[in-house]
C-alpha positions, 0 to 999 in steps of 0.5 A, a space after each residue: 451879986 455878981 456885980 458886987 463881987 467884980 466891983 470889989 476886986 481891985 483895978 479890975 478895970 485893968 484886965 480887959 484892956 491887957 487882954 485885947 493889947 495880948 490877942 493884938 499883938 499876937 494877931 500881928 505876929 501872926 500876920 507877920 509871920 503869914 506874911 513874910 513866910 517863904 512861898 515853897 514852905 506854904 506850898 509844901 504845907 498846903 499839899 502836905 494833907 493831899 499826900 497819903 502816901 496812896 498812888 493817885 490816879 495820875 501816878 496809876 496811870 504813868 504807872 501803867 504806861 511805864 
């Protein structure tokens, strides 16, 4: 049934071909953008989860030092 009803619709054979040319063309802007990205911003994210705003062992203890 199923069959049938895809081989009625009109140049159905065209959206496959655009969607792969869609997900192409936004993987290479993707890897574009990692790539020419400037490294103190990828820096900056990468530590961005890390930082909670809680002091870590490290700050306690120049903390105590001080």
């Amino acid at each position: 049934m199923y069959k049938e009803v895809l081989r009625s619709i009109h140049n159905i054979e065209v959206w496959p071909l655009i969607s792969v040319i869609i997900f192409f063309i936004f993987f290479l802007a993707l890897l574009w953008w990692a790539l020419t990205a400037k490294q103190a911003f990828i820096k900056r994210m990468s530590h961005l989860p890390l930082e909670d705003g809680t002091p870590t062992i490290t700050d306690a203890t120049n903390q105590l030092e001080v």
